[in-house]
Structures are given as C-alpha cells and as structure tokens.
N, CA, C and O atoms as a GROMACS GRO file, in nm:
protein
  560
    1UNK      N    1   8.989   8.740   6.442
    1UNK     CA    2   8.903   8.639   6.384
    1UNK      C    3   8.860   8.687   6.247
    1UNK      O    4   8.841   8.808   6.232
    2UNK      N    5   8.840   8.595   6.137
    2UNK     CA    6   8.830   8.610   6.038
    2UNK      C    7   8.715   8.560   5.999
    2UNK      O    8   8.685   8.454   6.054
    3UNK      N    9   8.631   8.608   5.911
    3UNK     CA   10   8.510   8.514   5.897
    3UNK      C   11   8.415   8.614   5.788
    3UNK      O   12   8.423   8.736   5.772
    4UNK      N   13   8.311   8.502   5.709
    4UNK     CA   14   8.246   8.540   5.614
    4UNK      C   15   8.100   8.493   5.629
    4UNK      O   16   8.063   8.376   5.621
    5UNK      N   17   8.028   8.591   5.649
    5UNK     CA   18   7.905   8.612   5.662
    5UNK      C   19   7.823   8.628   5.553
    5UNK      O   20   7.879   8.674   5.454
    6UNK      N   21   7.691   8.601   5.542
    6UNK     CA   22   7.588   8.621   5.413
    6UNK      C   23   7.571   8.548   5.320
    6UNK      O   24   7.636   8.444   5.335
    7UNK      N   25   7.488   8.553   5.186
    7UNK     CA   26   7.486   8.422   5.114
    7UNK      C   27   7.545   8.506   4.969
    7UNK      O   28   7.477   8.507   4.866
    8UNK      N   29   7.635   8.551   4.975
    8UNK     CA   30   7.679   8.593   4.831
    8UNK      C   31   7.751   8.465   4.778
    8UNK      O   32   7.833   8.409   4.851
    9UNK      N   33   7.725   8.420   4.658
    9UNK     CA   34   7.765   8.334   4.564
    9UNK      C   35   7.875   8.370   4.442
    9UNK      O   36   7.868   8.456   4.354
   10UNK      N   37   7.961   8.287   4.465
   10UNK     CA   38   8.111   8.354   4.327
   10UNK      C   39   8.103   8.186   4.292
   10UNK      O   40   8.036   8.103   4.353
   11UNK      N   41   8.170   8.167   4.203
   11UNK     CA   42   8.181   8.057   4.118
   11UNK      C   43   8.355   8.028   4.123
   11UNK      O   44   8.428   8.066   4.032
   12UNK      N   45   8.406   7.955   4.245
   12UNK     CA   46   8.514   7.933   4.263
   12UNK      C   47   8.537   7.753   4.230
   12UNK      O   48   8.467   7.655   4.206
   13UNK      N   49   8.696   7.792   4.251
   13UNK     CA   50   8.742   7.653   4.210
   13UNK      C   51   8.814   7.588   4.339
   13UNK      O   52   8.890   7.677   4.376
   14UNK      N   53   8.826   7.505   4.405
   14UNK     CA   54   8.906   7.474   4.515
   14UNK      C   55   9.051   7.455   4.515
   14UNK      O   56   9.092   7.344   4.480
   15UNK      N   57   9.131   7.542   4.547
   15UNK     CA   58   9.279   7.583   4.502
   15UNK      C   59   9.387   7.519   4.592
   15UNK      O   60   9.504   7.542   4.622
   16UNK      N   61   9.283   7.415   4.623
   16UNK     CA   62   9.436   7.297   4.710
   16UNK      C   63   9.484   7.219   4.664
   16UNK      O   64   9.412   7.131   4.616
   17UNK      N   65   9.645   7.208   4.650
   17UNK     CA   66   9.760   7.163   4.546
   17UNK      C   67   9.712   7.043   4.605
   17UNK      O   68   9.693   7.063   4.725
   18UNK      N   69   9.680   6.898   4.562
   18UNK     CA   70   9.697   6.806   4.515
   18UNK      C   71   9.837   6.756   4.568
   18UNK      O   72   9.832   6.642   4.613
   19UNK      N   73   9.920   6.797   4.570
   19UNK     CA   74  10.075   6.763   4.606
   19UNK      C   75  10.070   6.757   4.768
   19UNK      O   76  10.159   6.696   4.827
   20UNK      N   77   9.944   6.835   4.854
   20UNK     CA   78  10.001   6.918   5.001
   20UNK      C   79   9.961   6.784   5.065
   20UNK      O   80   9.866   6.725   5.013
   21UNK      N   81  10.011   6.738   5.155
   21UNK     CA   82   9.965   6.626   5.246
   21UNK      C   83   9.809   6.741   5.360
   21UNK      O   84   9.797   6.861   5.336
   22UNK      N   85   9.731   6.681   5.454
   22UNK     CA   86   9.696   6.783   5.518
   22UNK      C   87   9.549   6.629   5.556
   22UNK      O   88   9.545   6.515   5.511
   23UNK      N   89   9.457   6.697   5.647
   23UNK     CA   90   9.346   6.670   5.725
   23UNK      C   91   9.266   6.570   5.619
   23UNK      O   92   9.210   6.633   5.529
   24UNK      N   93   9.248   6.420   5.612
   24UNK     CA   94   9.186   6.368   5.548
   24UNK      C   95   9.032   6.371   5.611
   24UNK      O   96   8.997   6.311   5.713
   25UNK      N   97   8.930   6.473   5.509
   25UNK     CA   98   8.829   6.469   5.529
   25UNK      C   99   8.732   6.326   5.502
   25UNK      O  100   8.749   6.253   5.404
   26UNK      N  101   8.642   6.304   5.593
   26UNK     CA  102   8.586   6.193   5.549
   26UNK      C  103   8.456   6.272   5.446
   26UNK      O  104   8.403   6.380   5.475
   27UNK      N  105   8.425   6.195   5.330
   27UNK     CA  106   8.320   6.197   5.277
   27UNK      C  107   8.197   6.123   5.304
   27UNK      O  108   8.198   6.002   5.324
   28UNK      N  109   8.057   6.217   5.306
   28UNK     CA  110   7.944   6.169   5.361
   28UNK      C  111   7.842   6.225   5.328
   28UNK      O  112   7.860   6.346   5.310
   29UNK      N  113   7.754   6.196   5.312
   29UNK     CA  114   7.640   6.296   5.270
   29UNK      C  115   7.570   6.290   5.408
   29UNK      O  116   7.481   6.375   5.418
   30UNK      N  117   7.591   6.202   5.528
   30UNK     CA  118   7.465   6.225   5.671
   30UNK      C  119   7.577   6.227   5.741
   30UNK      O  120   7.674   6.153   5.728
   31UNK      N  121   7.554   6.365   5.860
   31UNK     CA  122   7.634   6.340   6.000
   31UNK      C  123   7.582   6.174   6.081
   31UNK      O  124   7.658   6.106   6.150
   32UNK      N  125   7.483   6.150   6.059
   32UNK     CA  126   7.495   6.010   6.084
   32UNK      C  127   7.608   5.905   6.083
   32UNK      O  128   7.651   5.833   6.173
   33UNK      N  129   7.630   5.913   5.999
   33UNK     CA  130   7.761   5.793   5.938
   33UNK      C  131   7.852   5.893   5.991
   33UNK      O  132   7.952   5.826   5.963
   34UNK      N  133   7.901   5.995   6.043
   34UNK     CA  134   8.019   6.024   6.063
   34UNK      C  135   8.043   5.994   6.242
   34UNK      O  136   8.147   5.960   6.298
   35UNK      N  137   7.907   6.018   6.305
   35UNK     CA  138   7.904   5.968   6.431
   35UNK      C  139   7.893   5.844   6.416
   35UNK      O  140   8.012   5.820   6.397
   36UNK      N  141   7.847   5.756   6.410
   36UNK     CA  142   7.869   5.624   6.352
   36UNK      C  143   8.004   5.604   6.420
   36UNK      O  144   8.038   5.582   6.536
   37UNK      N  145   8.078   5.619   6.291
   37UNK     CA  146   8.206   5.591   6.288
   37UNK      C  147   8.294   5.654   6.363
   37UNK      O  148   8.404   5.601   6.347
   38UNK      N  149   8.301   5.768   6.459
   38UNK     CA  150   8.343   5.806   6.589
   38UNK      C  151   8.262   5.741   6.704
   38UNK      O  152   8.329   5.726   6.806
   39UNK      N  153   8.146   5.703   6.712
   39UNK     CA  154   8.126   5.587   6.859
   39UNK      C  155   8.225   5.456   6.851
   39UNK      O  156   8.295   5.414   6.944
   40UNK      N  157   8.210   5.386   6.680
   40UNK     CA  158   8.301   5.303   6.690
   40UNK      C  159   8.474   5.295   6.694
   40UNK      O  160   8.562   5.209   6.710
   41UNK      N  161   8.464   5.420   6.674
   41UNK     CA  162   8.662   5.396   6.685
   41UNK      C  163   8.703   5.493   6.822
   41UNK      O  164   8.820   5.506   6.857
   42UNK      N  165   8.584   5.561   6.895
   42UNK     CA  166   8.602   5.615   6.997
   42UNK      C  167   8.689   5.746   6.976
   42UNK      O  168   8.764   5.762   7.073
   43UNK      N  169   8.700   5.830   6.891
   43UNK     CA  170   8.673   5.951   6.830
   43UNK      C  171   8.591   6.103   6.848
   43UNK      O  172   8.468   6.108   6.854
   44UNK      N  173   8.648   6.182   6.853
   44UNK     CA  174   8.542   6.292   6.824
   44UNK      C  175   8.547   6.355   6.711
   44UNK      O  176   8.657   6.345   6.656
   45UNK      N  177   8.446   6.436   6.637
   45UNK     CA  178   8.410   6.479   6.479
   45UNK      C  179   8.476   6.642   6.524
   45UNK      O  180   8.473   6.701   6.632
   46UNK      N  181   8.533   6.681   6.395
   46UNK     CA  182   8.556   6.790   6.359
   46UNK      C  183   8.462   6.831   6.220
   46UNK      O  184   8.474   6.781   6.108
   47UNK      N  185   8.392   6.910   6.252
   47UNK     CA  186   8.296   6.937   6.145
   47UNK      C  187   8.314   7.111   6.108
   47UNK      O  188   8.283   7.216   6.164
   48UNK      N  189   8.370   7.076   6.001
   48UNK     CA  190   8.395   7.239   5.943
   48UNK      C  191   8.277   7.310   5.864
   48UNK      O  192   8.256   7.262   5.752
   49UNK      N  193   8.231   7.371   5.885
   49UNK     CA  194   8.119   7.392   5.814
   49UNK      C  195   8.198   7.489   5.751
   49UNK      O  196   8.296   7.539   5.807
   50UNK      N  197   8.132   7.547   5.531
   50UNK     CA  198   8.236   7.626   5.516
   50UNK      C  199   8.128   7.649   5.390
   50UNK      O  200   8.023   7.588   5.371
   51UNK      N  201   8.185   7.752   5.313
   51UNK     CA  202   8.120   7.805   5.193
   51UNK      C  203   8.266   7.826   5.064
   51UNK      O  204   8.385   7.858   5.071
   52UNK      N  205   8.153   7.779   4.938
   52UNK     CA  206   8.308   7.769   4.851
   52UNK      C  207   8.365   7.931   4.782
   52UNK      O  208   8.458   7.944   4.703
   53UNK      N  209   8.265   8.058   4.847
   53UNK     CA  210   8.311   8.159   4.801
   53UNK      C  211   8.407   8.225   4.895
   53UNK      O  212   8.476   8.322   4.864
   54UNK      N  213   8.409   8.149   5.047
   54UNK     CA  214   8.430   8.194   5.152
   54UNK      C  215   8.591   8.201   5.170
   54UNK      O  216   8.652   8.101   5.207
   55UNK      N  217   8.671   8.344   5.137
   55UNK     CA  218   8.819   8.379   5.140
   55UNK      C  219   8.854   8.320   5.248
   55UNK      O  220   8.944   8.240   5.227
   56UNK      N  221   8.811   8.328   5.379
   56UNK     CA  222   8.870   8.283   5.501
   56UNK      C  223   8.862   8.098   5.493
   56UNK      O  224   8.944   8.025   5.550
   57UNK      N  225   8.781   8.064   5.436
   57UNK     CA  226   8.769   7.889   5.458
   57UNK      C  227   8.859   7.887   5.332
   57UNK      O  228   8.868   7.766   5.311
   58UNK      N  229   8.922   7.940   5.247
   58UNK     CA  230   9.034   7.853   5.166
   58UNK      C  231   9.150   7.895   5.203
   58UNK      O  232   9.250   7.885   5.132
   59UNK      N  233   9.149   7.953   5.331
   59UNK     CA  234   9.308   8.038   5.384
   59UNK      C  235   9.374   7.886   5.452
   59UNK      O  236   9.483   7.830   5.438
   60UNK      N  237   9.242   7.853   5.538
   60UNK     CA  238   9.227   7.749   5.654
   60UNK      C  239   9.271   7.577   5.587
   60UNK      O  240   9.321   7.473   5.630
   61UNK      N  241   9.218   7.626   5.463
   61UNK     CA  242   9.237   7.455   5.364
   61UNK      C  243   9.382   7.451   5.345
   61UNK      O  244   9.450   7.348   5.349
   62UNK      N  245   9.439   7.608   5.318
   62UNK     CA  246   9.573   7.594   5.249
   62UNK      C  247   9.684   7.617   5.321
   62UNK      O  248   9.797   7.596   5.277
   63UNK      N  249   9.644   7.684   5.494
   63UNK     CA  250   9.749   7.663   5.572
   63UNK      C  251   9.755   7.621   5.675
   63UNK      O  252   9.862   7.594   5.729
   64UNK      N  253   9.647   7.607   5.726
   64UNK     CA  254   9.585   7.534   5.856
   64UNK      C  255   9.577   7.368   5.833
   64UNK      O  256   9.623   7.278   5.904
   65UNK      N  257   9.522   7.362   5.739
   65UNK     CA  258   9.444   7.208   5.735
   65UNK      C  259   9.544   7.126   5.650
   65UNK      O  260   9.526   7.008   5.616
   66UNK      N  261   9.640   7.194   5.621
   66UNK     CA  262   9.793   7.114   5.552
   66UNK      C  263   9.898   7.118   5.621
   66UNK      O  264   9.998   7.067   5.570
   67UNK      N  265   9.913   7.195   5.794
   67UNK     CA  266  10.019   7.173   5.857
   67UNK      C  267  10.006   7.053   5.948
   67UNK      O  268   9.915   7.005   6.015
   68UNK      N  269  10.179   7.012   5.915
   68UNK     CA  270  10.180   6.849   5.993
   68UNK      C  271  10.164   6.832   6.103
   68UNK      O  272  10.164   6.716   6.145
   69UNK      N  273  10.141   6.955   6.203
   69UNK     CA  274  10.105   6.895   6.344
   69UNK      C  275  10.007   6.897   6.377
   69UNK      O  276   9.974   6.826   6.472
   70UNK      N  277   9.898   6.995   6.304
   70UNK     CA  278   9.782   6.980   6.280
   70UNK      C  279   9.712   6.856   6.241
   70UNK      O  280   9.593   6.848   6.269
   71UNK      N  281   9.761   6.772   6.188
   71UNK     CA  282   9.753   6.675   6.077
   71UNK      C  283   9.751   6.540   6.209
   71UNK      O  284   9.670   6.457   6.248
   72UNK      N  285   9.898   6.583   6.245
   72UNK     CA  286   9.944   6.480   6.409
   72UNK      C  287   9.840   6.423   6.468
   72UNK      O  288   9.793   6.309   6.475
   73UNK      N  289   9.803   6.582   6.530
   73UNK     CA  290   9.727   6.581   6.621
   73UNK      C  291   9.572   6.493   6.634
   73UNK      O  292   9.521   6.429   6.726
   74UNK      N  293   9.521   6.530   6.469
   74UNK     CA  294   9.430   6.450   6.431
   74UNK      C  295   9.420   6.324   6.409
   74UNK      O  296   9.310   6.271   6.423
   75UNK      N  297   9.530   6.249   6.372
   75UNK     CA  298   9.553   6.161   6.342
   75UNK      C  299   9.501   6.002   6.382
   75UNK      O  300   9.497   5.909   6.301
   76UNK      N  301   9.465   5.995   6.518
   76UNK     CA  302   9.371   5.878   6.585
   76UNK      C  303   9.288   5.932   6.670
   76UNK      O  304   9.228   5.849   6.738
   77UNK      N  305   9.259   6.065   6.695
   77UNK     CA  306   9.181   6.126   6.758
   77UNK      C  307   9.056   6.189   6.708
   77UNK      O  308   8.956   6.201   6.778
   78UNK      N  309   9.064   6.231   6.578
   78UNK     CA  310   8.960   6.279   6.581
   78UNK      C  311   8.926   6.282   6.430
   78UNK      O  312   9.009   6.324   6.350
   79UNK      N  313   8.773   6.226   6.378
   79UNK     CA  314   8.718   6.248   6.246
   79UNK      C  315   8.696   6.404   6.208
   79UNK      O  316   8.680   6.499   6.286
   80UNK      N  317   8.698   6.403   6.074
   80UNK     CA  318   8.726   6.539   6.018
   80UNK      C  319   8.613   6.503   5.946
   80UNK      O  320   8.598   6.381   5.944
   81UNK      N  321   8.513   6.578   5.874
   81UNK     CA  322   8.389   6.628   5.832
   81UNK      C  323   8.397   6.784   5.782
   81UNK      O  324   8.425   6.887   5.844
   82UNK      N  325   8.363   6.762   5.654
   82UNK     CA  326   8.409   6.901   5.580
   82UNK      C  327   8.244   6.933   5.535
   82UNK      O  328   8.192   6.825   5.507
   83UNK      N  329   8.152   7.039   5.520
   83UNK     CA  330   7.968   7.024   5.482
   83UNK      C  331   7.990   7.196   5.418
   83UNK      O  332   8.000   7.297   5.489
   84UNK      N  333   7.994   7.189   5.248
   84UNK     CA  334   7.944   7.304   5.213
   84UNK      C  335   7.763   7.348   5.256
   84UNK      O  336   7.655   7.301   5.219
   85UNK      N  337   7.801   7.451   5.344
   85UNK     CA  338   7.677   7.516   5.433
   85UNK      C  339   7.552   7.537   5.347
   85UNK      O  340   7.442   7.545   5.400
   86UNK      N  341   7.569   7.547   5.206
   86UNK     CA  342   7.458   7.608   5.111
   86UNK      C  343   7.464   7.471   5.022
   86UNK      O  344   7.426   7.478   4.905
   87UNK      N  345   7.509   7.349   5.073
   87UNK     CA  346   7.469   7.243   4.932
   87UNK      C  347   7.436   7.101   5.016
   87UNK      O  348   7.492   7.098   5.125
   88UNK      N  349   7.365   6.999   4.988
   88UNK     CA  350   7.316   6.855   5.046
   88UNK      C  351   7.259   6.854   5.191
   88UNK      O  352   7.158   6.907   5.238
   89UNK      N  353   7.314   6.812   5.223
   89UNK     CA  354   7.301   6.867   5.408
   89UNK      C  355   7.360   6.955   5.468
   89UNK      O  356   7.360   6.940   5.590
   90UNK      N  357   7.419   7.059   5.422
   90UNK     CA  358   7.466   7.207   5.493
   90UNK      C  359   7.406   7.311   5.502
   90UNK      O  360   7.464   7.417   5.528
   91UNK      N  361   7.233   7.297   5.477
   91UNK     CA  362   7.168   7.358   5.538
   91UNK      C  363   7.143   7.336   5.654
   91UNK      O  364   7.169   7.399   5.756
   92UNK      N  365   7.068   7.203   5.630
   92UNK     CA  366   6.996   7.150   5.796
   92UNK      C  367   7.112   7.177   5.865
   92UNK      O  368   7.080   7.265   5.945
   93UNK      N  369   7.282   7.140   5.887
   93UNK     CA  370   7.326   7.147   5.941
   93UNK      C  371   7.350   7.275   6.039
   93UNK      O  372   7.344   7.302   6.159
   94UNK      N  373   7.380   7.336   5.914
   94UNK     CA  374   7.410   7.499   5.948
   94UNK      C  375   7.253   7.547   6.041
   94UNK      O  376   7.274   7.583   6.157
   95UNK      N  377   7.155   7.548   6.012
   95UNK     CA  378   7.057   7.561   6.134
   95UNK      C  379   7.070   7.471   6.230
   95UNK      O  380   7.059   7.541   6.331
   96UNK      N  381   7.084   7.377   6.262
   96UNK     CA  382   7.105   7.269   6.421
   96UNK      C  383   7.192   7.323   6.454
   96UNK      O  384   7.162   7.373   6.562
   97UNK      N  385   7.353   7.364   6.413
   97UNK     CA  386   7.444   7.404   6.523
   97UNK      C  387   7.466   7.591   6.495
   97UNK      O  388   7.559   7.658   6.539
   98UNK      N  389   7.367   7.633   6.421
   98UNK     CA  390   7.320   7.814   6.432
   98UNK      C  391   7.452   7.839   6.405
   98UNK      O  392   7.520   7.911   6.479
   99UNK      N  393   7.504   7.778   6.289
   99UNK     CA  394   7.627   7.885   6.201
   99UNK      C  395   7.568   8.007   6.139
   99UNK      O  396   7.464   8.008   6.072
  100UNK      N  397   7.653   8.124   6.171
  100UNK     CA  398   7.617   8.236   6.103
  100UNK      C  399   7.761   8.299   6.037
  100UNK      O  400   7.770   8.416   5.999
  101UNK      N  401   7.869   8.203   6.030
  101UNK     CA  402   7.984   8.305   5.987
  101UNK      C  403   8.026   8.168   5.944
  101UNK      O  404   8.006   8.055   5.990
  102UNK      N  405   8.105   8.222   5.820
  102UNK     CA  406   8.206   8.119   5.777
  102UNK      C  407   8.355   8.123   5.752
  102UNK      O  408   8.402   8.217   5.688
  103UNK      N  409   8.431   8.028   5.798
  103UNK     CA  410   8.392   7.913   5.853
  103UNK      C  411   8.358   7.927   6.005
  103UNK      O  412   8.392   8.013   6.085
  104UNK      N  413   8.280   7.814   6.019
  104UNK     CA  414   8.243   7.736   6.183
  104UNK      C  415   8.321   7.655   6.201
  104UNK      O  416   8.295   7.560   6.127
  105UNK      N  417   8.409   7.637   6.263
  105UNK     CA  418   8.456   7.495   6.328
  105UNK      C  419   8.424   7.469   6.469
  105UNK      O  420   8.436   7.538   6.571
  106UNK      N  421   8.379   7.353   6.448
  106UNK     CA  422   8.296   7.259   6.521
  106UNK      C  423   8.395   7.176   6.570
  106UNK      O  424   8.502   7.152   6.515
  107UNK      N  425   8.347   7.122   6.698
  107UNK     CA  426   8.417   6.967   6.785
  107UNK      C  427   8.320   6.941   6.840
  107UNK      O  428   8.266   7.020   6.918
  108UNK      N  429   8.266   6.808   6.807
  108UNK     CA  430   8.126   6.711   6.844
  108UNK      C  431   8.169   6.589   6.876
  108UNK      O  432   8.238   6.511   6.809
  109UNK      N  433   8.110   6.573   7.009
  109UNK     CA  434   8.082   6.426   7.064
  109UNK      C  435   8.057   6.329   6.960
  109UNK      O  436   8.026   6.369   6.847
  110UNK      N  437   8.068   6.193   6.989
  110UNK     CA  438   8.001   6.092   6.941
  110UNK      C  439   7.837   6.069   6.903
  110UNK      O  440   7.790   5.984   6.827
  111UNK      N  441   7.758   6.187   6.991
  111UNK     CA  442   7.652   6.151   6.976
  111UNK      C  443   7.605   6.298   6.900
  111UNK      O  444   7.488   6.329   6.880
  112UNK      N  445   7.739   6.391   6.858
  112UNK     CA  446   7.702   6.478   6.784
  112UNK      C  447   7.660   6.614   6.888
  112UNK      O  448   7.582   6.688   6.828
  113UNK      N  449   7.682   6.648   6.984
  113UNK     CA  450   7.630   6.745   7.103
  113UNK      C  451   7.755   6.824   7.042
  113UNK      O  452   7.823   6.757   6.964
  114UNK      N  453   7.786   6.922   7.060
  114UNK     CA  454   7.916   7.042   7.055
  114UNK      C  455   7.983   7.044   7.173
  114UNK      O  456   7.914   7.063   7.273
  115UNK      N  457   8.148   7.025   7.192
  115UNK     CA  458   8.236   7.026   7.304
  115UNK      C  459   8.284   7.190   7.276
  115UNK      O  460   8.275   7.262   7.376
  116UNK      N  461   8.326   7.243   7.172
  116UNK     CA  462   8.375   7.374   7.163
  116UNK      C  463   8.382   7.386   7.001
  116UNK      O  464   8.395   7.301   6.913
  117UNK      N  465   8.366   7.542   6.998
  117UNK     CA  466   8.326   7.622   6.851
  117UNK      C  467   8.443   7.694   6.834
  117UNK      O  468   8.542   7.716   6.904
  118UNK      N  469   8.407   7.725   6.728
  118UNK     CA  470   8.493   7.897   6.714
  118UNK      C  471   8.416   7.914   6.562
  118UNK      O  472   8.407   7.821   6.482
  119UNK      N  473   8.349   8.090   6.532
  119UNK     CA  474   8.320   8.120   6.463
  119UNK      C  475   8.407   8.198   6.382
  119UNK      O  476   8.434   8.315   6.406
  120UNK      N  477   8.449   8.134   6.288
  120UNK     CA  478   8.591   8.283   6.157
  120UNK      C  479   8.676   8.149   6.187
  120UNK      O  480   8.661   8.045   6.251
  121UNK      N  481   8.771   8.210   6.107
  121UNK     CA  482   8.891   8.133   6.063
  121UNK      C  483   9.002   8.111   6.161
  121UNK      O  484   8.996   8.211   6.232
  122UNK      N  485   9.082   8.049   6.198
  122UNK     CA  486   9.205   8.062   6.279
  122UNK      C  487   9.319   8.066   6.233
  122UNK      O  488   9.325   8.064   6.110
  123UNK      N  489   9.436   8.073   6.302
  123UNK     CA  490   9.559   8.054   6.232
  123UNK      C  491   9.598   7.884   6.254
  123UNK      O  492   9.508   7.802   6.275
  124UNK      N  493   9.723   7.851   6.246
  124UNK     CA  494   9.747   7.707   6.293
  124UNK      C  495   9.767   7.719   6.422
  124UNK      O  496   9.721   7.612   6.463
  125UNK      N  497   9.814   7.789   6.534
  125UNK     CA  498   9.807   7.794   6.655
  125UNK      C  499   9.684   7.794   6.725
  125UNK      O  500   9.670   7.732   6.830
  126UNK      N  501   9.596   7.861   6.672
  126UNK     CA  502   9.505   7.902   6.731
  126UNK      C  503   9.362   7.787   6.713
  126UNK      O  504   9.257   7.788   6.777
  127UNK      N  505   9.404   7.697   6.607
  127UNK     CA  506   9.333   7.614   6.583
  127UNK      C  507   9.404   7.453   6.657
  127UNK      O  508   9.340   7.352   6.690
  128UNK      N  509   9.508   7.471   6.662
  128UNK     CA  510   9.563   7.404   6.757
  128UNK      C  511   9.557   7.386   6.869
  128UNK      O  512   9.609   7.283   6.914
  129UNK      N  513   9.498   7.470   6.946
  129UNK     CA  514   9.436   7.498   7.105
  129UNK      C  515   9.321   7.478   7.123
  129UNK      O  516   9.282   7.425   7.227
  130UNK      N  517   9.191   7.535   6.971
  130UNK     CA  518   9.031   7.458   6.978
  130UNK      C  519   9.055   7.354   7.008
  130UNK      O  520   8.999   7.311   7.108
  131UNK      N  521   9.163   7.252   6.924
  131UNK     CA  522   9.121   7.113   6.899
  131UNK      C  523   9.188   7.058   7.048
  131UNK      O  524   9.140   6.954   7.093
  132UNK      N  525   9.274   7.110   7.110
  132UNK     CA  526   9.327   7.008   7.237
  132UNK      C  527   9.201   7.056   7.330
  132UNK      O  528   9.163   6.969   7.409
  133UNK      N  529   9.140   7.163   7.333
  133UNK     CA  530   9.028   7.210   7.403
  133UNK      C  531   8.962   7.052   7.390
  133UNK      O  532   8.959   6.951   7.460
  134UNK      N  533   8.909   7.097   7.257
  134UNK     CA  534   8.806   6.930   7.286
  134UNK      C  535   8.845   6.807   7.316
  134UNK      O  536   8.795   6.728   7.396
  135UNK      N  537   8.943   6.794   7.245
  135UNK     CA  538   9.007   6.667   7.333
  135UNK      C  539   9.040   6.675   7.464
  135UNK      O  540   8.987   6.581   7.522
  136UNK      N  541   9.098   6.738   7.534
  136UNK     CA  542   9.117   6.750   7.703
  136UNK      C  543   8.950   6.738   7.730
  136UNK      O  544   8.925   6.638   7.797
  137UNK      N  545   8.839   6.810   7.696
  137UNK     CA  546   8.696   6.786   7.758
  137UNK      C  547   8.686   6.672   7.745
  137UNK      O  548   8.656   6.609   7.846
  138UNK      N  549   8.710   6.585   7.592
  138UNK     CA  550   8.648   6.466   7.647
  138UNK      C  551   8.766   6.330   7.672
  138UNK      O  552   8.755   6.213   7.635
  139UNK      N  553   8.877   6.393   7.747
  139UNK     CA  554   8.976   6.294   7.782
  139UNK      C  555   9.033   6.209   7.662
  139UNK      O  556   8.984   6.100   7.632
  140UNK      N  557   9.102   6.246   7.618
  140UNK     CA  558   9.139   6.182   7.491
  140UNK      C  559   9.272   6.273   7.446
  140UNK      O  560   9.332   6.247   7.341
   0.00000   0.00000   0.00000
C-alpha cells in the first residue's frame, strides 16, 4: 500500500494527458448532489479523496483511473467523485469519513454511509476487487 500522509504543500500541476480516455469524474462542490444523483440512477459513489502534492494519487490518475476495464466496470454502476482533501469541501469531508492517508478511496451508498475503503493507493487489480467488493455488497 502506498499512501501520503501530512499536510506538506508543493505547487503541482495535474499531469493527465488530455489524450487518455479514463473515469469521468463528476464535478461538484456538495456530496449532496452527488448522492442525489446516485439515489436517482440507482448507483453507488466512488469518492476519492486525494491531495494535489500527493505522488501516490497521480500514480492512480495515470494508471489506474485510465485503464479500460476499470473504466467498464464503472460505467453504469457507479458515480465517481474526485474532493481535493485541503480545498472547498475536502475538509469537512476528510473529517466525516476520518481520512488520514492519501489517497482514500471510498465506496458510498446512496445515502452516503461507506460499503468499503482502502487507505494508499492501489494498483489496477487491486482496485478492481475494492470496487466489485462494493458492488457485490450492494447487489449491483
């Protein structure tokens, strides 16, 4: 497991080619609207919580979150939710579901409760097995 802890700040740029197909994050400023929109399409949220200095959360953007079966898998199943941990609502967040490493990936119910975590980074396999985790819990 890979993962980045503490609040050190670097001044990075987000280094995902534009060209890569991969996980269309929804944009939002409230987990509100993202449950919302998983009660209505009958969905569960993937909520990455992540930091933009964080080596392990741009490993995950550039090989995890751009492979196509990864991508598959998500595809009518499940909303994606991306929350820098230190900016808008990624504080409050990061205290309600007690992130202490980055990245968190999250799988949340409709009403936002947690089905299964993992704290640090994964590979694509290994993130491939969180996510059928949550989906097999909540039948889907």
């Amino acid at each position: 497991m890979l993962g980045c802890s503490g609040s050190k700040k670097m001044d990075t740029v987000n280094t995902k080619s534009k060209d890569k197909k991969g996980l269309d994050f929804i944009a939002s400023s409230s987990l509100t609207k993202v449950l919302e929109d998983a009660q209505n399409s009958g969905k569960i949220v993937f909520l990455d919580m992540y930091t933009t200095w964080c080596a392990p959360c741009k490993v995950m953007d550039e090989e995890v979150f751009t492979d196509p079966a990864v991508e598959a898998l998500f595809d009518s199943k499940v909303i994606s939710y991306k929350v820098d941990a230190e900016k808008g609502n990624g504080p409050d967040l990061a205290l309600i579901y007690n992130v202490q490493v980055y990245p968190t990936l999250l799988f949340l119910d409709d009403k936002g409760r947690e089905i299964v975590r993992n704290d640090g980074a994964l590979g694509t396999t290994g993130f491939l097995e969180l996510t059928r985790q949550a989906l097999d819990q909540q039948g889907l």
